[in-house]
N, C-alpha and C positions, 0 to 999 in steps of 0.2 A: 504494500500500500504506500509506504515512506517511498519508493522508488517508483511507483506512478505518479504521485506526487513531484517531485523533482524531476522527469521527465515533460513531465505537462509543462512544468514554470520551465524549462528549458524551453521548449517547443515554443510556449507562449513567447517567450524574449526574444526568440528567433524571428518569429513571424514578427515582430513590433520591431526590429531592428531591421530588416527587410522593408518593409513595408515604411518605412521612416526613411531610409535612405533611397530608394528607388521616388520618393517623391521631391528630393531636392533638386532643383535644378541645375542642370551643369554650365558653369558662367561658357557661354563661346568665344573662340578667337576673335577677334578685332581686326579684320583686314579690309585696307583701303583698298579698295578699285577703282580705274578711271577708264574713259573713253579715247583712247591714244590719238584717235583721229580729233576728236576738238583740241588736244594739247597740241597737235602739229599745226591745223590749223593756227592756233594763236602763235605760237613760235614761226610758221611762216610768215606772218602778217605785222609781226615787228618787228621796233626799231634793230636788237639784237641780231636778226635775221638780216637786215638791208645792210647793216653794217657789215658782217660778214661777205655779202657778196660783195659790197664797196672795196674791203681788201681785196678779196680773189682777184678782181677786175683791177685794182692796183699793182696787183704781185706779176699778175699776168703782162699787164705794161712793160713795168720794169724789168723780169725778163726779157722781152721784145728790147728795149730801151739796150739793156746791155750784152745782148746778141746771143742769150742763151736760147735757143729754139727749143730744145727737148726741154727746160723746165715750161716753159711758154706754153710748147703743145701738150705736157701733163699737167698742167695749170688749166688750161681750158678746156680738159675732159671732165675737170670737176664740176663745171656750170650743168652742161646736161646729167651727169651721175648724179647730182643733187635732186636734179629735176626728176628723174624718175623716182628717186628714195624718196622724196619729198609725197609723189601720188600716190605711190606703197603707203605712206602713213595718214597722207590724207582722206584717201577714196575707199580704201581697205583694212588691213588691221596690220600692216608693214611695223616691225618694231621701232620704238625708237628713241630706243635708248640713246642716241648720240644727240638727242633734244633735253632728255633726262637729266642726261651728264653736266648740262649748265646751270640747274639748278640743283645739283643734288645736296650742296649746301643746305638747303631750307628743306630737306626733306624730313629730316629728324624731326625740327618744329612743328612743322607739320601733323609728324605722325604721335607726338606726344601730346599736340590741342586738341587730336581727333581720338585720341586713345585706341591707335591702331599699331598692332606689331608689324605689319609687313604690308607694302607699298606692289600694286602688282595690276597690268593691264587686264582689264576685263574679258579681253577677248582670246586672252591666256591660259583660261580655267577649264579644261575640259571637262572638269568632273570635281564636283567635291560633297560629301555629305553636310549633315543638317549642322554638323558640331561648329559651323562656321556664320560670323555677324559679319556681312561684306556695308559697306558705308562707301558710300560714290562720293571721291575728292575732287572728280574731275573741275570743277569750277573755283576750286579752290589752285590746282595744277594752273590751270588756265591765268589766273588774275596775275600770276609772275610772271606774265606775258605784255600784263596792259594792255590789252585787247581795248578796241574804240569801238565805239555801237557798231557798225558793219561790221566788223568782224565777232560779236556777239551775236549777231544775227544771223549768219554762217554756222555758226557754231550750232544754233538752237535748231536750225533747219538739217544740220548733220544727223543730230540727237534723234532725230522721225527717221532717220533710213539704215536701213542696213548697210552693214560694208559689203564693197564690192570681193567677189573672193580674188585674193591675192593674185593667183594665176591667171585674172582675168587683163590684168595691170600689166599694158603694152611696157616694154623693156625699151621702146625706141621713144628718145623725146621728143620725136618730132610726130608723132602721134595725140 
């Protein structure tokens, strides 16, 4: 009897300790996601961007100026190679990490105001279960651009459409 007794109040603490733990909720990860194609946009469309090409188109000069041809003619494969990298990121889900790269400064701040551990394009994710809280930075991405009304309005017009799939994205800039 003493030892059905003690089996019961086992059993009972079992099930109450189950049943107590299986109801807490488990806190989910915290990962930021953006739309890489409104971040390209914005970084196409500014100043950082124009400047960048303002070099290129300077470097490429002074090459020419001081009669280096081969740095001149690989100086000026960059303008189109841009141009295609650039409709990869814009049109499609092209990576673009070498956009990333100028601000990743501010990424930490970032991800510590938003309470996110890990920073990751949306169009990255093939798969993930439930144990994940995704929080869309992208207009926060964006604002390190200083985007001007037109090109928030691009942006909000991208946000409605699918991306193009990558392989559809002619290789030739003059397309």
């Amino acid at each position: 009897m003493k030892r059905l007794s003690v089996l019961s109040i086992v059993f009972t603490l079992f099930y109450l300790c189950i049943n107590t733990f299986s109801q807490q909720e488990i806190a989910k990860l915290r990962i930021g996601i953006f739309d890489s194609r409104c971040v390209a946009v914005a970084y196409g469309r500014s100043a950082a961007f124009m400047n960048d090409m303002g070099n290129l188109k300077n470097d490429i000069s002074k090459a020419k100026e001081t009669g280096d041809e081969d740095l001149a003619k690989e100086l000026e494969q960059q303008g189109p190679t841009q141009q295609v990298l650039m409709h990869q990121q814009v049109f499609s889900n092209g990576s673009i990490n070498n956009i990333l790269e100028k601000i990743k400064d501010k990424l930490p701040v970032l991800a510590k105001e938003n309470d996110i551990r890990m920073i990751i394009s949306k169009w990255e994710i093939p798969f993930a279960d439930d144990s994940f809280e995704y929080v869309d930075i992208t207009d926060q991405l964006v604002m390190f651009f200083n985007p001007d009304d037109a090109t928030k309005k691009i942006i909000d017009e991208i946000k409605a459409m699918a991306p193009i799939p990558i392989e559809k994205i002619s290789i030739n800039p003059m397309e």
